[in-house]
N, C-alpha and C positions, 0 to 999 in steps of 0.2 A: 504494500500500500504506500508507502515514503517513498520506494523506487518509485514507483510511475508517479505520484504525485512532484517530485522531484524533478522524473524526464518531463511531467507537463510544464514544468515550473520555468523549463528550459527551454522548452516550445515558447512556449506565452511570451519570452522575455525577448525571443529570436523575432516573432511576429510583428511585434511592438515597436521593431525599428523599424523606419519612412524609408521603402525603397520603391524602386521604378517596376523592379522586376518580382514575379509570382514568389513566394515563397516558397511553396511547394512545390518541386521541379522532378519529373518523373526521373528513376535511376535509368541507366546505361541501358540498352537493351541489351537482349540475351544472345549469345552467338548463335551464329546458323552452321550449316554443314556446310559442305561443298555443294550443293546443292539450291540452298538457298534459302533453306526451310529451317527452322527453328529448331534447335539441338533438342535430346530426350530430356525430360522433366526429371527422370530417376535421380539425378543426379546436383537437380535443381535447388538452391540457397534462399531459401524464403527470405533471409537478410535481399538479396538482391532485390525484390519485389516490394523495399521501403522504399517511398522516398526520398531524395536529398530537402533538404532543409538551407535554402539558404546557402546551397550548396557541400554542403557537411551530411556525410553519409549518417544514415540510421544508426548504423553499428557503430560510429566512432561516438554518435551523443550518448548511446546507450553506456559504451566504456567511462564513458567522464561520470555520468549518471552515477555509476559502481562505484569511483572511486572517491567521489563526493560522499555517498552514504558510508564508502569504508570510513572516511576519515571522520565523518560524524562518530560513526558506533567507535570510534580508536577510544576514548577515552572510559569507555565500558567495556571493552574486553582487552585489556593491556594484558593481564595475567595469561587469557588464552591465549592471545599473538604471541607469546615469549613460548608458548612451545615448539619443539618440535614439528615439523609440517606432518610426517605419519602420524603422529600424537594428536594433532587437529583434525585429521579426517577419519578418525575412531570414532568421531564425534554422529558420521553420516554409517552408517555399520549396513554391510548387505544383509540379505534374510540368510544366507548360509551362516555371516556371524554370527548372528545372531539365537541359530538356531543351537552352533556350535556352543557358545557363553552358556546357552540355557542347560546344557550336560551336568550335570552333579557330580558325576567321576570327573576325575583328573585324566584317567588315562585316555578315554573319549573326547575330552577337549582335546588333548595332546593330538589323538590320531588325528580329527579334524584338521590343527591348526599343520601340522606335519604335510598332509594332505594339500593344502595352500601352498605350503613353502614347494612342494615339487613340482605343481603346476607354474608356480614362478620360477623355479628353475629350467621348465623346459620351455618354458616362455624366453625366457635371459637366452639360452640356446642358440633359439628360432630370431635372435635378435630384435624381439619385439620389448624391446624395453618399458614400456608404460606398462604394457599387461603384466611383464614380471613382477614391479614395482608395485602396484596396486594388489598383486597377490601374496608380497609379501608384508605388508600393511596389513591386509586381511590377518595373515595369522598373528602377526605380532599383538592384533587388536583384540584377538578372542579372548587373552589373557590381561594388556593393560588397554586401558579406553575410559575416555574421557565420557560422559551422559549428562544429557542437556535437561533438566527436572522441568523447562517450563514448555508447557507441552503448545503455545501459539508461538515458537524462536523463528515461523514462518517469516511472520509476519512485523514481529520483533526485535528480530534479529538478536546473534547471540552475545550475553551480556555474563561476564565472570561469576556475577551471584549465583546465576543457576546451573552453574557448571560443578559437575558430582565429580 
């Protein structure tokens, strides 16, 4: 709600200056083939299909948008930001962690979290770095992780107090 209240807040203020020319200026069109015809949609960037603003792509106000709200919520989660980047995305847990953490035995988390580490390992392998990384995050998280107690940090964004 603060995001897009914010991107509008960005809009409105772009609008508001006296110029000659539309503000809303349709984006780049899309490539064609050899042909002539309009490339496959499969593969299509719905960013593309915003807008310029004044000349200023969609995506670039959105990014400023983001980094304006980070720097609002800074002063509410200092504590979070000082960790670790794996340690902050414990925070978002898949349903396999999850299901994993919910084990009672030890040795059943273990296999679980074990089970993570080899699948990032043969990820590492395959040279897919992000996937390894993300699954090794995974297991590390089955056993420490961070939990967010305020159950609207949608909409709220996340704030040190409600961090378990």
């Amino acid at each position: 709600v603060v995001l897009s209240y914010t991107v509008w807040l960005l809009m409105k203020d772009m609008t508001m200056q006296q110029s000659e020319e539309p503000i809303l200026k349709p984006s780049s069109p899309h490539p064609t083939n050899s042909n002539g015809s309009n490339s496959s949609n499969q593969n299509k960037n719905p960013m593309m299909d915003m807008p310029d603003i004044d000349g200023t792509p969609f995506s670039v106000m959105m990014d400023r948008a983001v980094k304006l709200k980070n720097a609002q919520c800074a002063p509410l989660r200092s504590s979070f930001d000082s960790y670790p980047v794996f340690y902050q995305n414990s925070i978002y847990p898949r349903d396999e962690v999850i299901k994993a953490r919910s084990c009672t035995n030890f040795q059943e988390r273990m296999e679980a979290a074990q089970d993570m580490k080899k699948r990032g390992n043969e990820a590492f392998l395959d040279m897919n770095f992000f996937d390894s990384m993300v699954q090794y995050e995974m297991a590390v998280a089955v056993f420490k992780y961070l939990e967010n107690i305020n159950t609207s940090w949608k909409t709220e964004g996340i704030k040190d107090d409600f961090i378990k």
